[in-house]
VOGU-3710 file (C-alpha; in Angstrom, 3 decimals, decimal comma):
1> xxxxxxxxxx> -0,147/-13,640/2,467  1,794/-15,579/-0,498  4,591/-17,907/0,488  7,708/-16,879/0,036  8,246/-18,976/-3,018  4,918/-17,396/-4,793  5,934/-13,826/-3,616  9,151/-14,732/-4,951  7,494/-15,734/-8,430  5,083/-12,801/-8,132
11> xxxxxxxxxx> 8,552/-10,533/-8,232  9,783/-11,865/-11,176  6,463/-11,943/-12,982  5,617/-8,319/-12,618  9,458/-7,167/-12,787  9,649/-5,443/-9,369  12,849/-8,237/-9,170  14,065/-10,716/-11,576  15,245/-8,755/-15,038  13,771/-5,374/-14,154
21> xxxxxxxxxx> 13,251/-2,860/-16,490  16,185/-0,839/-15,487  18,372/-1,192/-18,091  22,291/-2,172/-17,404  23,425/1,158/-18,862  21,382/3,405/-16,414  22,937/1,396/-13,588  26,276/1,836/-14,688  25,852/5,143/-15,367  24,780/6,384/-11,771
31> xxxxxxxxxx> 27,415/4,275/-10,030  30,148/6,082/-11,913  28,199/9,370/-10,851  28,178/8,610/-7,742  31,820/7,282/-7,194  32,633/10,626/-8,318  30,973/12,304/-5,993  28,079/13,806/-7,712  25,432/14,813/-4,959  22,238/14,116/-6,724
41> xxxxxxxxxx> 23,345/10,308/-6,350  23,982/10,408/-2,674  20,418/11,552/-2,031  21,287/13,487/1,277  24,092/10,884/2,294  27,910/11,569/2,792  30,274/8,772/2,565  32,977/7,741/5,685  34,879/6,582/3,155  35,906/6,761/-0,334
51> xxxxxxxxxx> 33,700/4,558/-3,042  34,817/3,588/-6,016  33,459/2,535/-8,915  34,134/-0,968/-8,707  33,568/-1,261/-5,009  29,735/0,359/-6,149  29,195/-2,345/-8,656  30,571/-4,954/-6,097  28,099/-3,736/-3,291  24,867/-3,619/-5,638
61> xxxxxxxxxx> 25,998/-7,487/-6,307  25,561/-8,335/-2,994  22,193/-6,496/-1,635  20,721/-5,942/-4,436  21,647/-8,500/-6,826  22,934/-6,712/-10,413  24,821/-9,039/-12,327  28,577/-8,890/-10,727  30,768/-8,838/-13,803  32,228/-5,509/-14,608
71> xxxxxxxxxx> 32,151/-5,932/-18,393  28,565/-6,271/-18,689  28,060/-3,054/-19,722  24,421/-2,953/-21,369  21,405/-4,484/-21,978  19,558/-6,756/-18,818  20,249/-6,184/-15,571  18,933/-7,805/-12,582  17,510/-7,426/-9,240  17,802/-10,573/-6,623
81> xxxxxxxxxx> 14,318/-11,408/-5,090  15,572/-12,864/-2,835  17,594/-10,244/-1,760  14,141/-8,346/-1,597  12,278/-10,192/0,218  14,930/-10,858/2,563  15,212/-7,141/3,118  11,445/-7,477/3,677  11,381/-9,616/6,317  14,047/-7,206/7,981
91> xxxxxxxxxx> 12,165/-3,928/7,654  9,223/-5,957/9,055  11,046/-6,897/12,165  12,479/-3,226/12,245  9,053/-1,954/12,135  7,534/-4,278/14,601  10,501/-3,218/16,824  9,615/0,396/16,622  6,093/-0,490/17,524  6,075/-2,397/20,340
101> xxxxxxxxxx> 7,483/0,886/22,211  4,510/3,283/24,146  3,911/5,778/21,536  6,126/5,674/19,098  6,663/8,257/16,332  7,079/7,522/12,825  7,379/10,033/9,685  6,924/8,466/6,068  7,937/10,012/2,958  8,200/8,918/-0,797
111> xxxxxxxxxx> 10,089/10,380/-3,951  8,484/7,981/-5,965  4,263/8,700/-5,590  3,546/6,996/-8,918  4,668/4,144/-7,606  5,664/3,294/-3,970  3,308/5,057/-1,940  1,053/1,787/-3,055  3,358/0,388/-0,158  3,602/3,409/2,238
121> xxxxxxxxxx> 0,094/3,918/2,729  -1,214/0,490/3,970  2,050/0,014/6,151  0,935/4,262/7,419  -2,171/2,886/8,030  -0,923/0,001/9,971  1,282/2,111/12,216  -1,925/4,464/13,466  -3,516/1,515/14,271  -0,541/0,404/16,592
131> xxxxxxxxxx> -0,429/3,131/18,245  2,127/4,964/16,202  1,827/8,863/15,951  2,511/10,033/12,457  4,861/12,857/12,326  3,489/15,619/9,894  6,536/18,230/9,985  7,283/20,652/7,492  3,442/20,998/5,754  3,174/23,377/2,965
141> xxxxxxxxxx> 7,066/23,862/3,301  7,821/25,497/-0,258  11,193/25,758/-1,704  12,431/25,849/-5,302  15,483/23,605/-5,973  17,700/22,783/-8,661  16,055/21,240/-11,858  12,613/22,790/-11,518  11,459/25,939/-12,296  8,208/26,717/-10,159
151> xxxxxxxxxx> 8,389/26,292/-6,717  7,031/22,638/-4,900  5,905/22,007/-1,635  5,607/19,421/1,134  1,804/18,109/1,301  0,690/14,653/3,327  -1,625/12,047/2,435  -3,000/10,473/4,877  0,224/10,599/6,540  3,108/10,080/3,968
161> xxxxxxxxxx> 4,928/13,209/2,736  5,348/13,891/-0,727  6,614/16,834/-3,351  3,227/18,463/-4,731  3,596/20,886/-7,811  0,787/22,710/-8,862  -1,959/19,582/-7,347  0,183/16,835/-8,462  2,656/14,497/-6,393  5,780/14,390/-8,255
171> xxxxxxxxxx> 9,274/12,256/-8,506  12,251/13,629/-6,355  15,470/12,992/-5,407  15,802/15,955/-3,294  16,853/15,502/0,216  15,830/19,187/1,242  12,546/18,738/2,004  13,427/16,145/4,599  16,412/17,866/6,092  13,315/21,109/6,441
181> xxxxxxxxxx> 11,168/18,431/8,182  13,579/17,260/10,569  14,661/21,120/11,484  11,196/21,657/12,449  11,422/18,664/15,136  13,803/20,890/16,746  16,166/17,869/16,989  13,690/15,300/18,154  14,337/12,774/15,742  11,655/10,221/15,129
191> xxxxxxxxxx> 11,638/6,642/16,519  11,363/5,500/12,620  11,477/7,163/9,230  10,079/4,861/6,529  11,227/6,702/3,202  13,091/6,716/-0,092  15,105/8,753/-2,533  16,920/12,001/-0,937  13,723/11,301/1,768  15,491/8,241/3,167
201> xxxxxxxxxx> 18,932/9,687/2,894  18,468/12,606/4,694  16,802/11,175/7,580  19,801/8,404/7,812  22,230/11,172/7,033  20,535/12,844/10,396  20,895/9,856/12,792  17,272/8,867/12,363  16,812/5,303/12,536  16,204/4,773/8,598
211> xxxxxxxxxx> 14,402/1,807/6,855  13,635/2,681/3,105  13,706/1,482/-0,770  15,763/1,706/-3,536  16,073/1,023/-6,860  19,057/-0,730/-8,633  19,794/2,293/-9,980  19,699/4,573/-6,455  23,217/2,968/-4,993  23,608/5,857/-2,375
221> xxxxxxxxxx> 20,897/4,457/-0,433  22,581/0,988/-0,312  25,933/2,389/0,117  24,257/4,716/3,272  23,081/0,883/4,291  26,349/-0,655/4,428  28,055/2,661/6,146  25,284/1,773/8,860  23,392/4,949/7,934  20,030/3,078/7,270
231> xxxxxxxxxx> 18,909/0,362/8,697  17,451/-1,339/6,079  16,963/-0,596/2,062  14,545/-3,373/0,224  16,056/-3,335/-3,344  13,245/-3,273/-6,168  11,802/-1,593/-9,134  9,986/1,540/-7,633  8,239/2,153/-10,647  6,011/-1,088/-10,897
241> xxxxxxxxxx> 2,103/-0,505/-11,804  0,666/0,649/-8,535  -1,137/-2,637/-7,681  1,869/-4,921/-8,188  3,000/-4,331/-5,155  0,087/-5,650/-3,345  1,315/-8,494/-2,231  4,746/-7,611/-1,080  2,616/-5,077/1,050  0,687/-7,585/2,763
251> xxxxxxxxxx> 3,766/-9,722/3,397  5,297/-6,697/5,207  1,839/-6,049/7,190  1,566/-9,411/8,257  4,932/-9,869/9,154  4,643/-6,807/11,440  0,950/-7,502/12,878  2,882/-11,502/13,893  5,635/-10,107/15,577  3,202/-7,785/17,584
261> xx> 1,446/-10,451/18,518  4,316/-12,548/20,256
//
């Protein structure tokens, strides 16, 4: 496992923190969307309280790290790595938590296939061999939603559910697939949901304990996070080449496999 300063120069070096390629506009742009309510941003979330614009822009200071000042309105933005791999080392004790119960369940899902499951299928992995049972509800679930034309479906791999169209994973937002999954459970929610996207927000939204990822332009996740609707959301660009995130992977399973170990 790196130290903490080279994960912290590995972020920076392959952009999953540091100046990410998210540019300043798109971030603006979805904050605005979502302080006015537009539901694609909330991914499955409601709100206990209003959020406005500013207060958006404020929060994704703090956990995620975008620059602060209101009249940067294009060009570089930025994601703390600290901030990630602070959020890290939280999920990791989260996770560890979860798994030091007798036979815990867990259900992982990703919007992002292209990129993050790189992280959920190692950590998947790690969970099985903890003892974990991985929760497979909702398989070959098929629904059309808005955006799409032909219909999609919920398929695992090797544990982690994703959005298959035609025999190819694909990017979603959508939070029905998860609130489908969590109908079939009948309203036995699992001990952990390890997610993203309209995945993570849904389950949160449910009262599932929640620990997920987010990019710096997915605020509803981090606003579900300060609500107390997730537990934990690791800000970072989910769209990194596959291996990049290698070694904030193995940070997260050796965190876990130490505090298993105590």
């Amino acid at each position: 496992m790196l130290s903490r300063d080279e994960l912290r120069e590995h972020l920076v070096r392959s952009r999953i923190a540091g100046d990410v390629a998210t540019s300043r506009e798109n971030n603006l742009d979805h904050y605005s969307s979502l302080a006015n309510g537009d539901p694609y941003y909330m991914l499955g979330l409601t709100f206990d309280q209003p959020w406005p614009y500013r207060d958006i822009l404020a929060l994704m200071a703090k956990s995620a790290g975008v620059v602060s000042d209101p009249s940067h309105r294009w060009g570089q933005d930025t994601i703390d790595p600290d901030l990630t791999i602070d959020a890290l080392d939280a999920m990791a004790e989260r996770v560890a938590h979860v798994l030091s119960r007798p036979d815990p369940a867990v259900l992982f899902a990703t919007g992002h296939p292209t990129g993050l499951l790189a992280v959920h299928l190692p950590l998947a992995r790690l969970c099985v061999e903890r003892g974990a049972r991985l929760l497979t509800p909702g398989e070959g679930w098929t629904y059309t939603g808005s955006g799409f034309a032909r219909p999609r479906q919920i398929r695992y791999l090797q544990g982690v559910a994703m959005l298959d169209d035609k025999g190819g994973f694909v990017h979603t937002h959508d939070a029905d697939p998860m609130r489908h999954m969590l109908s079939e459970l009948r309203g036995e929610l699992p001990d952990l949901v390890i997610a993203d996207h309209g995945w993570a927000g849904a389950a949160g939204e449910a009262g599932a304990p929640t620990v997920g990822f987010a990019d710096s332009n997915d605020p509803g996740l981090f606003v579900g996070e300060a609500e107390g609707k997730i537990d934990v959301v690791v800000p970072l660009d989910d769209n990194v080449l596959p291996r990049h995130y290698t070694p904030l992977t193995e940070r997260l399973v050796t965190l876990v496999s130490r505090a298993l170990r105590v």
